[in-house]
C-alpha positions in Angstrom: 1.7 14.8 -0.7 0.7 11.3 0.4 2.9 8.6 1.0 3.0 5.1 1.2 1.3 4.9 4.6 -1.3 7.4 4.0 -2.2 5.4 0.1 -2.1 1.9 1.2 -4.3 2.8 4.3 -6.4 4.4 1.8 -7.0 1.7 -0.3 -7.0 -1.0 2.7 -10.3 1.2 4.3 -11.6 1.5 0.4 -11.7 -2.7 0.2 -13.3 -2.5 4.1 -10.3 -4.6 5.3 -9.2 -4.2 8.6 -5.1 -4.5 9.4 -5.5 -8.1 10.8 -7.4 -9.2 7.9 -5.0 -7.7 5.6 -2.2 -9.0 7.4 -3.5 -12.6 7.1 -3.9 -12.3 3.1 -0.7 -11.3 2.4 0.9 -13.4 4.9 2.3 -10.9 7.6 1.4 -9.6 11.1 -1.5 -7.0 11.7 1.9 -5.3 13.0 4.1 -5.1 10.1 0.9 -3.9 8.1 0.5 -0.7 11.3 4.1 -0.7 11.1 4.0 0.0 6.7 1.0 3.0 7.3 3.2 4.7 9.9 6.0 4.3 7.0 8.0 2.6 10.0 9.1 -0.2 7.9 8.3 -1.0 4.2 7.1 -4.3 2.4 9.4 -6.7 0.8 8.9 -7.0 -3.3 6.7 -10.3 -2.5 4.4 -8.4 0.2 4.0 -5.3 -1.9 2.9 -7.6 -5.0 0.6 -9.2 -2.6 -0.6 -6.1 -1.3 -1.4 -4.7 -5.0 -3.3 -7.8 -6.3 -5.3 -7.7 -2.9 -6.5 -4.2 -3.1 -6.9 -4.0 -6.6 -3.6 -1.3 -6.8 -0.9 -0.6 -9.0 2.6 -0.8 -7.4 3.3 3.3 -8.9 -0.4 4.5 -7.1 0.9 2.8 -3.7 4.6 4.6 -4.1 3.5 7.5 -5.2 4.7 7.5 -8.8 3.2 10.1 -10.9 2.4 9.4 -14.3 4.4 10.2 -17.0 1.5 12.6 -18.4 1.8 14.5 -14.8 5.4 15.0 -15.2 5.5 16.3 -18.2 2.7 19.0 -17.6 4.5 20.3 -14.4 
């Protein structure tokens, strides 16, 4: 199973962005965004809405929330 590291370092390759640019559109350090794909630390509310609108994500893709249609088939 994927997790938050493994997703947003997914979608950050998929919009060719590299961890310093990413860093300087959301407003953090190339560090804090390493630090979130090792799953070290985790974004604030503010960075991870920043983080979705930037790579064109929804909040439950990056966390890892299945849709209710996958729940209910399991």
């Amino acid at each position: 199973m994927e997790g938050f590291g493994d997703r947003l370092k997914q979608a950050r390759k998929a919009k060719e962005l590299t961890q310093k640019e990413l860093g300087e559109k959301v407003g953090i350090t190339k560090n804090q965004v390493c630090q979130y794909e090792s799953e070290k630390s985790y974004p604030s509310y503010d960075a991870l809405i920043k983080l979705c609108t930037i790579l064109d994500t929804s909040a439950d893709w990056l966390l890892g929330i299945p849709d209710k249609k996958d729940i209910l088939q399991t």
